[in-house]
N, CA, C and O atoms as CSV, one atom per row, in Angstrom:
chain,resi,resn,atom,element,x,y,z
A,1,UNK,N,N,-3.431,41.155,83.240
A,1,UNK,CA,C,-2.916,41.871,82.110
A,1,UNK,C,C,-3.141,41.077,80.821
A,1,UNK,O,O,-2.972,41.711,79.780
A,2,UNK,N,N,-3.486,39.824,80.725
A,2,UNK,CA,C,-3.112,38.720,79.516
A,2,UNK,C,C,-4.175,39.145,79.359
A,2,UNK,O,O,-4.131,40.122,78.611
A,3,UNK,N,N,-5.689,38.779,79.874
A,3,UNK,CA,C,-6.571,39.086,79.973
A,3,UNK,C,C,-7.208,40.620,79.029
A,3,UNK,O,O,-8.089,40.643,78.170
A,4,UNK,N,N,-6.436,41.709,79.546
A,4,UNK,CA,C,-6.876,42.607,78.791
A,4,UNK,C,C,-6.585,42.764,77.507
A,4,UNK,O,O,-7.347,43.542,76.932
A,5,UNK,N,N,-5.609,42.219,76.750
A,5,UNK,CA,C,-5.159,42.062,75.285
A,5,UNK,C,C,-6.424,41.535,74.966
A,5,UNK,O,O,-7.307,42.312,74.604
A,6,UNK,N,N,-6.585,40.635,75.026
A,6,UNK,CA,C,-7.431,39.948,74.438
A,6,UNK,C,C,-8.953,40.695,74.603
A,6,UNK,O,O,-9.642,40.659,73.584
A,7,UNK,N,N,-9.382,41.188,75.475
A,7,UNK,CA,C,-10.625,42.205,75.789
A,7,UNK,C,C,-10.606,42.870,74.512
A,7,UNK,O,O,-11.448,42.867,73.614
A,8,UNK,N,N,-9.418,43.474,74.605
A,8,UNK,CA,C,-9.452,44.684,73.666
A,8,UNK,C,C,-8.886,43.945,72.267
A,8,UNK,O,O,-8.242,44.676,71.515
A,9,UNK,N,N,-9.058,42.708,71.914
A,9,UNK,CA,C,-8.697,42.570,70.445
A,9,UNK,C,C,-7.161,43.080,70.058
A,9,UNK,O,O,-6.894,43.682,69.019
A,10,UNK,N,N,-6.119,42.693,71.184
A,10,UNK,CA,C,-4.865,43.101,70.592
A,10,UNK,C,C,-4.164,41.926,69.944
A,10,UNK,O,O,-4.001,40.901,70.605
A,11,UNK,N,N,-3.783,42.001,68.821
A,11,UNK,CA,C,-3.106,40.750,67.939
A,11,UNK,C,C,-2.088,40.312,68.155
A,11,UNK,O,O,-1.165,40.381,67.344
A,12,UNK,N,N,-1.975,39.623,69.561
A,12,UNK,CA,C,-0.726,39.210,70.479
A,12,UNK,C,C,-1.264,37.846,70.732
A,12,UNK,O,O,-2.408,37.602,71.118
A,13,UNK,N,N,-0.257,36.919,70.459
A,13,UNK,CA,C,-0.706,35.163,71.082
A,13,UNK,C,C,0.207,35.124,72.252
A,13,UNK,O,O,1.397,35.437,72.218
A,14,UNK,N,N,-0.778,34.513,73.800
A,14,UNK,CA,C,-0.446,34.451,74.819
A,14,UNK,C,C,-0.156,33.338,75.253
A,14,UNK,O,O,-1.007,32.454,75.157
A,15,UNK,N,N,1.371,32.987,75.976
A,15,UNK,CA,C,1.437,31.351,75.916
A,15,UNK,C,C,1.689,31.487,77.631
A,15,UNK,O,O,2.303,32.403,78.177
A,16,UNK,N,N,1.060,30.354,78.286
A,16,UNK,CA,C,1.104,30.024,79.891
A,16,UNK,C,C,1.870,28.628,79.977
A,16,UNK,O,O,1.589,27.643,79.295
A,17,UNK,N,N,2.540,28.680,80.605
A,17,UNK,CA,C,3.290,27.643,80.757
A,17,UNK,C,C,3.434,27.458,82.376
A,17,UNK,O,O,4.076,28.103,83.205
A,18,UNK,N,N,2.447,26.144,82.510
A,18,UNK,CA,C,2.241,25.127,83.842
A,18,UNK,C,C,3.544,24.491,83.850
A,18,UNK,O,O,3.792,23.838,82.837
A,19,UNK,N,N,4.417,24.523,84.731
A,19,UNK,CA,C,5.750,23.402,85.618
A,19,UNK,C,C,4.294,22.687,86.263
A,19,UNK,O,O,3.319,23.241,86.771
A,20,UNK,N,N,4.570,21.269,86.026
A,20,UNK,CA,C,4.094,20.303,86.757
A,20,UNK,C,C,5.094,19.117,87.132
A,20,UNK,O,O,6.275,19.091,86.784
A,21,UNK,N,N,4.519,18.239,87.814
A,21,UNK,CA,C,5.495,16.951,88.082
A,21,UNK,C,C,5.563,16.238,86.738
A,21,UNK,O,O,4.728,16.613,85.915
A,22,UNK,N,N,6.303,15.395,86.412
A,22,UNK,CA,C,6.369,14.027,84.632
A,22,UNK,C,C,5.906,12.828,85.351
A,22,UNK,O,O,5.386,11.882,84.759
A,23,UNK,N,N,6.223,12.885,87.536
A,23,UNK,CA,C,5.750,11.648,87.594
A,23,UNK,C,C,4.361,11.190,87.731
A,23,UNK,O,O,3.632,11.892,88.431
A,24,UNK,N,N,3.735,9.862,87.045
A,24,UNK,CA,C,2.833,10.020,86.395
A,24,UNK,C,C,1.588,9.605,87.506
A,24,UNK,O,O,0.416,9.862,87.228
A,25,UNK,N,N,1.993,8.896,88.867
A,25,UNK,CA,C,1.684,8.900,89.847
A,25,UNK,C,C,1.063,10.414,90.469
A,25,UNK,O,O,0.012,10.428,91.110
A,26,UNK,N,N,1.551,11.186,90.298
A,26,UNK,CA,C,1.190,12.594,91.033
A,26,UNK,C,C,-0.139,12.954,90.326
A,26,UNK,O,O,-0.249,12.810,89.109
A,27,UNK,N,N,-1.407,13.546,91.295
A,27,UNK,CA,C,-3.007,13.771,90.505
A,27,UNK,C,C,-2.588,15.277,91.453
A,27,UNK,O,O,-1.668,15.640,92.186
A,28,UNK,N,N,-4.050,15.922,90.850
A,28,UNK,CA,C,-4.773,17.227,91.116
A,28,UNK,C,C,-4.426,17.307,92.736
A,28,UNK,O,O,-4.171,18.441,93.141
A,29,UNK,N,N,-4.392,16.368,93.584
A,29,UNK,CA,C,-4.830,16.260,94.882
A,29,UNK,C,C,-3.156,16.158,95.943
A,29,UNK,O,O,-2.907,16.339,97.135
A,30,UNK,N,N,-2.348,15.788,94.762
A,30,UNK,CA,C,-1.131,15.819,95.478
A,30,UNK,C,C,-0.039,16.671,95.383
A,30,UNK,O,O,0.968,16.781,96.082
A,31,UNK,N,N,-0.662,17.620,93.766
A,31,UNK,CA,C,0.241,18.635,93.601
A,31,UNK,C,C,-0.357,20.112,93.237
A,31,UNK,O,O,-0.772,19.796,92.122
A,32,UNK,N,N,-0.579,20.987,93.311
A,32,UNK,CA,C,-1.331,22.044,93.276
A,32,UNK,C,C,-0.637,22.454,91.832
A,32,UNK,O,O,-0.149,23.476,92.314
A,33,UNK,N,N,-0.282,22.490,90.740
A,33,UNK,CA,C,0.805,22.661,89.851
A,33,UNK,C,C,-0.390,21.749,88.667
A,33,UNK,O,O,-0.897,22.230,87.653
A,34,UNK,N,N,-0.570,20.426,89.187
A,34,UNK,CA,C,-1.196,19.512,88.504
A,34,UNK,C,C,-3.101,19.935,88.339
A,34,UNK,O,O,-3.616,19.766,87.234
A,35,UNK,N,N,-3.836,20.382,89.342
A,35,UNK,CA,C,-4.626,20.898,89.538
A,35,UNK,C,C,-5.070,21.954,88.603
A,35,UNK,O,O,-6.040,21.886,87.847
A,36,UNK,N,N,-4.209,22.982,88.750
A,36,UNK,CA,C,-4.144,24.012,88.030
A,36,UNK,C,C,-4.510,24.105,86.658
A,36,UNK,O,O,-5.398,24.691,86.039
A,37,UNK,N,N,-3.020,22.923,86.198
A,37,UNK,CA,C,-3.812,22.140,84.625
A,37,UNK,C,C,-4.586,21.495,84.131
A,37,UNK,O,O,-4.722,21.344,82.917
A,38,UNK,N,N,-5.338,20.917,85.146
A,38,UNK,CA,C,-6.412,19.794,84.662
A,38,UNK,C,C,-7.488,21.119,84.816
A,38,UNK,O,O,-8.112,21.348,83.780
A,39,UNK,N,N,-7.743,21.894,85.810
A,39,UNK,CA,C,-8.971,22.839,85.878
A,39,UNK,C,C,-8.353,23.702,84.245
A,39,UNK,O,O,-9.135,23.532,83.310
A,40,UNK,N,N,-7.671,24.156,84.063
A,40,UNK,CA,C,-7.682,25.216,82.894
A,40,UNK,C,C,-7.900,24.203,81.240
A,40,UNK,O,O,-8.696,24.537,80.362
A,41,UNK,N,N,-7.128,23.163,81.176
A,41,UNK,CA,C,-7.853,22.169,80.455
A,41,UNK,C,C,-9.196,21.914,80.348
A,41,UNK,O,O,-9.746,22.021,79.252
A,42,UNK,N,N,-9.866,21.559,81.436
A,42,UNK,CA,C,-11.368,21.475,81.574
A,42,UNK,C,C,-12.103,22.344,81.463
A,42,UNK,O,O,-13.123,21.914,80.923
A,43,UNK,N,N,-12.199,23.743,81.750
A,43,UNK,CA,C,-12.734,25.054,80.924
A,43,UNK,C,C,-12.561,25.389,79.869
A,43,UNK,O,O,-13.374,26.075,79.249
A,44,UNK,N,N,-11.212,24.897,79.305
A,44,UNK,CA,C,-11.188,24.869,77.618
A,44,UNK,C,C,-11.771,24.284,76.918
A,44,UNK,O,O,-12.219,24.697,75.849
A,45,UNK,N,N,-11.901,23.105,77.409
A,45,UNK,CA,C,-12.924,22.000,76.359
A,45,UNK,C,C,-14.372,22.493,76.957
A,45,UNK,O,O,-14.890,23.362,76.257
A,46,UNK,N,N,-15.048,22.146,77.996
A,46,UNK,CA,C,-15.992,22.750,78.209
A,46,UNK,C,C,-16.729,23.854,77.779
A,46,UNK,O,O,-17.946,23.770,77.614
A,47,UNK,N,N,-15.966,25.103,77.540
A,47,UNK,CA,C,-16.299,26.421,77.241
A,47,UNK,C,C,-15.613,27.091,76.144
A,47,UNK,O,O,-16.138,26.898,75.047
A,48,UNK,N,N,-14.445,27.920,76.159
A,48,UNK,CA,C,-13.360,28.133,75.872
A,48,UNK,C,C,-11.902,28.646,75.745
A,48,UNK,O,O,-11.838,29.341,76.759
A,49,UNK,N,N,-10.882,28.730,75.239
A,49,UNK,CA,C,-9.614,29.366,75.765
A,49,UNK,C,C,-9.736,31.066,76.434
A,49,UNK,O,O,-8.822,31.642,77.024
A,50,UNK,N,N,-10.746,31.481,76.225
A,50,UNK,CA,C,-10.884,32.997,76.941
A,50,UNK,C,C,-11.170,32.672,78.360
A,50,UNK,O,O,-10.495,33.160,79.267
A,51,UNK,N,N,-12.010,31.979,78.540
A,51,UNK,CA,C,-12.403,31.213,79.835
A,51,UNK,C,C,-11.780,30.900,80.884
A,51,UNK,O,O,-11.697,31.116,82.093
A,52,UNK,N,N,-11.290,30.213,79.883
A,52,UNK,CA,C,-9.691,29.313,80.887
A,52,UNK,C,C,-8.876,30.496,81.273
A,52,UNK,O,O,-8.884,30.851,82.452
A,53,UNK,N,N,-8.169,31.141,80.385
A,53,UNK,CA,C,-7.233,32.482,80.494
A,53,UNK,C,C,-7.731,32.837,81.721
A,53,UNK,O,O,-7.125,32.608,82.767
A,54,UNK,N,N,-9.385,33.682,81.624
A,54,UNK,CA,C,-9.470,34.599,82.578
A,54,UNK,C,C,-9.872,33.583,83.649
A,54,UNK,O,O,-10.344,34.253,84.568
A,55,UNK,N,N,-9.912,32.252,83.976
A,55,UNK,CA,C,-9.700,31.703,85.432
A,55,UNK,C,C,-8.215,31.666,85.728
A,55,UNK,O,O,-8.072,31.707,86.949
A,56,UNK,N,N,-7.219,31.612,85.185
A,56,UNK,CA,C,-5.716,31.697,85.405
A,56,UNK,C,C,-5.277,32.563,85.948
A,56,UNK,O,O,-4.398,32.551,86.810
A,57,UNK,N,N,-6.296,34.128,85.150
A,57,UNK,CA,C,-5.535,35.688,85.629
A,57,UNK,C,C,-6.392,35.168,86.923
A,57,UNK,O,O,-5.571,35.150,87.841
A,58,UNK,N,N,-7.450,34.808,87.341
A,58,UNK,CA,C,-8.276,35.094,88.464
A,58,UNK,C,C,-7.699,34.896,89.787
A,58,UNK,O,O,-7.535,35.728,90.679
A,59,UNK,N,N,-7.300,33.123,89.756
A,59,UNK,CA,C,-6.551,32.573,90.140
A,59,UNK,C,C,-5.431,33.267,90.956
A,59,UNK,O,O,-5.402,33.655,92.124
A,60,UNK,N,N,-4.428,33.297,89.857
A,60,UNK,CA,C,-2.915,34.523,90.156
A,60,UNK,C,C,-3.469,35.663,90.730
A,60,UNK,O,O,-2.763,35.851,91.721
A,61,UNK,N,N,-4.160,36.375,90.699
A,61,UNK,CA,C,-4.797,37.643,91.463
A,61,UNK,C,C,-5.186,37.241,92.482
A,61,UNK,O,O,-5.071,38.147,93.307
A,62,UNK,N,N,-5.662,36.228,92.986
A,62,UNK,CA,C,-6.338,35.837,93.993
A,62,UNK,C,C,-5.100,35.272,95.262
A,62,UNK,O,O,-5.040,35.590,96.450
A,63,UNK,N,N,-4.312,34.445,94.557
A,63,UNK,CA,C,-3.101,34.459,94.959
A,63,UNK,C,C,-1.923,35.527,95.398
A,63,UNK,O,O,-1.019,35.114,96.124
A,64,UNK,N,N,-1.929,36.402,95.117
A,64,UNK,CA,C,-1.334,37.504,95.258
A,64,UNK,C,C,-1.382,38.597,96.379
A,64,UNK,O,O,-0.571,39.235,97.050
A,65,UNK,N,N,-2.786,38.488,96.240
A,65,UNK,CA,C,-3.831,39.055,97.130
A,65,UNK,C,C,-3.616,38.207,98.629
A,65,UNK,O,O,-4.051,38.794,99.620
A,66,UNK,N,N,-3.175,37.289,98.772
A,66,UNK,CA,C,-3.038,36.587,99.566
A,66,UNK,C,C,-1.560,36.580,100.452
A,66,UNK,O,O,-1.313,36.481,101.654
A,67,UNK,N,N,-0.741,36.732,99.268
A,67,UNK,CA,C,0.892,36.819,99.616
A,67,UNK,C,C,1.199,37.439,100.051
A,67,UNK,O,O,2.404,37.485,100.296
């Protein structure tokens, strides 16, 4: 759904908010939470915030699909 605002040019700012661990010990590999943010970080800089978004919706759909 975040995804389609933005398709269609709707003038709505979309905020995602990752819960991760603070301890600073915990990587990509020990928490799936942590992962999540370093991959959507890394498509942002790489590419950009549309990018990232639509790997997040992908993600959550994919997940869902699963549940």
């Amino acid at each position: 759904m975040a995804e389609s605002f933005y398709v269609h040019s709707v003038p709505v700012r979309i905020g995602i908010i990752l819960v991760t661990s603070s301890d600073k010990e915990v990587s990509g590999l020990d928490d799936p939470a942590v992962a999540l943010a370093y991959a959507f970080d890394y498509i942002r800089q790489e590419y950009d915030a549309p990018r990232a978004l639509t790997f997040i919706t992908d993600v959550r759909t994919r997940l869902f699909h699963i549940f």
